[in-house]
C-alpha positions in Angstrom: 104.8 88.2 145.4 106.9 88.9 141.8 110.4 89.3 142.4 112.2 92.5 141.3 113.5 89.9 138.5 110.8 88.8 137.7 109.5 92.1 137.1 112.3 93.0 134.9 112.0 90.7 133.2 108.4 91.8 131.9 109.9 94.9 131.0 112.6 93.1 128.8 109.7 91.1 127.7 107.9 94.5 126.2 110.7 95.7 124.9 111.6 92.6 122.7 107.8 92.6 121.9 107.7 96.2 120.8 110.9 95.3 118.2 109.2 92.2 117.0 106.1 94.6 115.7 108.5 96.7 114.3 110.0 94.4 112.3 107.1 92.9 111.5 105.6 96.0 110.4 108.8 96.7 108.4 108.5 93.2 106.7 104.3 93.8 106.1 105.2 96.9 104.3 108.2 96.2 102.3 108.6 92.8 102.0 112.0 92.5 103.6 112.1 88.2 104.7 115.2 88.9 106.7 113.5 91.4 109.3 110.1 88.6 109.1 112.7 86.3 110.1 114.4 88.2 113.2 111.0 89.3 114.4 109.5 85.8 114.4 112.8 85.1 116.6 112.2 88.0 118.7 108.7 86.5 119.3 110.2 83.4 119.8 111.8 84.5 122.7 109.8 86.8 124.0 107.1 83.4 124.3 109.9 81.5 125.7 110.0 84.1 129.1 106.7 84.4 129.0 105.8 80.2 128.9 109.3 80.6 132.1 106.7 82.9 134.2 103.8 81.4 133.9 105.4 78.3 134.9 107.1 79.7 137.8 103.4 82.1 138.1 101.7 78.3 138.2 104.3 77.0 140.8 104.5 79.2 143.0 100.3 79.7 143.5 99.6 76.3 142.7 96.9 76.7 140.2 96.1 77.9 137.2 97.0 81.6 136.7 93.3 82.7 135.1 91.4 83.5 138.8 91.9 87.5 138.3 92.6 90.0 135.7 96.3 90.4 136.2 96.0 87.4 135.8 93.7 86.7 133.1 95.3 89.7 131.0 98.7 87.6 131.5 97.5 84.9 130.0 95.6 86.2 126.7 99.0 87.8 126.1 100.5 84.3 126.0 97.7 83.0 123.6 98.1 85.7 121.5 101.7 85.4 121.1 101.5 81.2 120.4 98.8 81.9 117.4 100.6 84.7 116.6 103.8 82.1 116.0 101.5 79.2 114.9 100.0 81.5 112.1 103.0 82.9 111.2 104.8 79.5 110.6 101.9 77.5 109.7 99.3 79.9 107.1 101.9 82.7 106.6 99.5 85.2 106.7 101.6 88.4 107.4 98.6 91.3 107.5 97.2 88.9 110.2 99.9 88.4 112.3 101.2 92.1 112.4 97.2 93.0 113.5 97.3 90.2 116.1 100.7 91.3 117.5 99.4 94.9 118.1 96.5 93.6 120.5 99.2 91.2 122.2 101.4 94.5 122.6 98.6 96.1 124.1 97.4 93.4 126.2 101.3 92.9 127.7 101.8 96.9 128.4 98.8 97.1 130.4 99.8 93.9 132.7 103.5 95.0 132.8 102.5 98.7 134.0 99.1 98.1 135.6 99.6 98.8 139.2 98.3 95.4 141.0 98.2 93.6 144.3 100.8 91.7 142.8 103.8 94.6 143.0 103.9 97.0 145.8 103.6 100.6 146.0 107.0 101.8 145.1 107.4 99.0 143.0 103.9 100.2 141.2 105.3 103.9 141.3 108.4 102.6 139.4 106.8 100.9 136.7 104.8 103.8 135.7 108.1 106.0 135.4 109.6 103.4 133.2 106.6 103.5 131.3 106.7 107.2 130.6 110.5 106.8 130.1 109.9 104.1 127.3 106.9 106.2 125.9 109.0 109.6 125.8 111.8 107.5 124.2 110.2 105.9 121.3 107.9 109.1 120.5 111.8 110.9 120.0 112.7 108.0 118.1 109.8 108.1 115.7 110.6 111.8 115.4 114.0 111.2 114.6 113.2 108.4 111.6 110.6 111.2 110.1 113.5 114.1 110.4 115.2 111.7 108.0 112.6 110.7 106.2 111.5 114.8 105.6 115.5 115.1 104.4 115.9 112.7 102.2 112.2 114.3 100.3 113.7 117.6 100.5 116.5 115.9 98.6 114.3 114.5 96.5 112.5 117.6 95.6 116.0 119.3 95.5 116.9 117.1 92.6 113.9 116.8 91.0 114.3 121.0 90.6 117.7 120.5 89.4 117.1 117.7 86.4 114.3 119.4 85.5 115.8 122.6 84.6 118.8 120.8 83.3 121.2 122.5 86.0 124.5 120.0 85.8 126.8 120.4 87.8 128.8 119.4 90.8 125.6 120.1 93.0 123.5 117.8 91.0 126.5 115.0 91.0 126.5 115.2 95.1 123.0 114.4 95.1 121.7 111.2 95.6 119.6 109.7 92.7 115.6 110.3 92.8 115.2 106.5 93.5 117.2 106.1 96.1 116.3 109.3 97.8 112.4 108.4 97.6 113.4 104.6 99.0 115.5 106.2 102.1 112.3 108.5 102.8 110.1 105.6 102.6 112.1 103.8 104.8 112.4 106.1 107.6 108.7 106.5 107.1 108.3 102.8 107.5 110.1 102.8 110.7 108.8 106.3 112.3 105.3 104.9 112.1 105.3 102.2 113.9 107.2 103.2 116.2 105.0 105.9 117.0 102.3 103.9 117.0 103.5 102.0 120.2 104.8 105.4 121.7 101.1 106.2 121.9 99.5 103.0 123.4 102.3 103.3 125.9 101.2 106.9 126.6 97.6 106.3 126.6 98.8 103.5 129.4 100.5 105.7 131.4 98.5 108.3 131.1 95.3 106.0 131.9 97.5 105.1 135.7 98.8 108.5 136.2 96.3 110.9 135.4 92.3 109.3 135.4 90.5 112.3 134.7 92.7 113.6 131.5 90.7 114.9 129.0 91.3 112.8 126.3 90.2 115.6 124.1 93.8 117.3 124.8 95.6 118.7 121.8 98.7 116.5 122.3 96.7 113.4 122.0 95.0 114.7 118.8 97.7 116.0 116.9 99.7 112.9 117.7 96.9 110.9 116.2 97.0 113.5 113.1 100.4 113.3 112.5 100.3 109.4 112.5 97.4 109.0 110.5 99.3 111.9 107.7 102.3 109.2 107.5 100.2 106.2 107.6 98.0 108.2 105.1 101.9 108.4 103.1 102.4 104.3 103.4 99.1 104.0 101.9 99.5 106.0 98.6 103.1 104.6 98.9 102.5 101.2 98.8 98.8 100.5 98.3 98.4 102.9 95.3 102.3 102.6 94.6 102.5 106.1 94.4 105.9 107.8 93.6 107.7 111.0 92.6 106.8 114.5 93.5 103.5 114.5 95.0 104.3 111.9 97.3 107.4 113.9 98.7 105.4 116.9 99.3 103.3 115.3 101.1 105.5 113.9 103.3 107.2 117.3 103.4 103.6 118.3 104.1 103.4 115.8 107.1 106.9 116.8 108.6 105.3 120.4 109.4 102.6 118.1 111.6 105.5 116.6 113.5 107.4 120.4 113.9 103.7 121.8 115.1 102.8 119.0 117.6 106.2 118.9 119.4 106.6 122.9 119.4 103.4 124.0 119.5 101.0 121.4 120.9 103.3 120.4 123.4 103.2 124.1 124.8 99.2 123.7 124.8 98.6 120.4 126.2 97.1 120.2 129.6 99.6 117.6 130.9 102.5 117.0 128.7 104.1 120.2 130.6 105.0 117.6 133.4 105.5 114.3 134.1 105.5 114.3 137.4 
């Protein structure tokens, strides 16, 4: 049997895991070394508990852990998460190495939260409210980074208006400059996406434990994957056509209206998200 510690420590484990693929993301999209750096840390560590359990796993059964799915799933995690730090200090291929650490995220949610033999019942129930909890939490978070994001484009657009028709004036001079304002939004973009992106595989896990005959047709779901695909839609003319200036805060402007109508509106529609019970 897994301790309660033990188990913990999974959930610690996901959470460090979940930061590591945000930096990671963060460093694959604007080049920042220093958050490479701390996420290759992060993933450090999160290996390091991971190599602890599966020793202890190992120990305490006396074989290798690969005999059932809990335990199988356990282990591609691990191998995912050594390639992902062999590739990343050996070949350096960032694009890889974000992908790869997406699947091991995914792989390591369903193990932690998957109810098994291996936890009992209330132990099982408990794990799937955490879950939900860590799902509902990063969904607000993502929120929050494209509030900001939508603010600092209004700003932009606010500015933009005001050079154009020559207004000077003490307005214009508490502004923000137009390259600075775009770089915030992009920021916050940068951060709200993946961030979201993880909200949803942990909410597509829960939902997958707690409610096995959802319609995964249900209007939540779909406008969640709108609005990510609108600001990864936004990354991409951002970074891959380096697209800049008005057009681009519209349409991020445009893609805040997606996050206003799927928490309001969608939320109000969806055949589960109601509850959580």
């Amino acid at each position: 049997m897994i301790s309660v510690t033990m188990t913990r420590v999974h959930e610690v484990t996901v959470v460090l895991y979940a930061l590591s693929v945000l930096l990671y993301f963060f460093d694959f999209i604007y080049h920042n070394r220093k958050a490479n750096r701390v996420a290759f840390w992060l993933l450090a560590f999160v290996w390091v508990l991971q190599t602890i359990f599966l020793i202890l796993y190992m120990k305490e059964t006396g074989r290798f852990p690969v005999l059932t799915i809990f335990e199988g799933l356990y282990f591609y995690a691990w191998v995912l998460v050594t390639l992902s730090l062999a590739i990343n200090r050996i070949l350096r291929v960032d694009f890889i190495v974000f992908f790869m650490n997406i699947l091991g995220f995914i792989v390591m949610a369903i193990h932690t939260f998957a109810p098994t033999a291996s936890h009992s019942h209330v132990m099982a129930q408990q794990l799937v409210s955490e879950l939900l909890l860590i799902h509902i939490t990063m969904a607000i978070l993502s929120y929050g980074a494209f509030s900001l994001s939508f603010v600092f484009s209004l700003l932009y657009l606010l500015q933009y208006d005001l050079l154009k028709k020559k207004k000077w004036g003490t307005r214009l001079l508490r502004l923000a400059d137009l390259e600075k304002l775009e770089r915030l939004s992009y920021i916050m973009a940068v951060i709200g996406v993946p961030m979201l992106l993880l909200s949803l595989i942990l909410g597509l896990q829960w939902a997958f434990l707690k409610l096995p005959g959802m319609p995964w047709y249900d209007i939540k779901i779909i406008g969640s994957f709108i609005l990510l695909t609108a600001y990864s839609f936004y990354l991409y003319l951002r970074t891959v056509k380096d697209q800049s200036g008005k057009k681009l805060a519209l349409w991020n402007v445009a893609s805040f209206l997606i996050v206003l109508i799927n928490f309001f509106l969608f939320g109000q529609l969806s055949s589960f998200h109601l509850w959580y019970s």
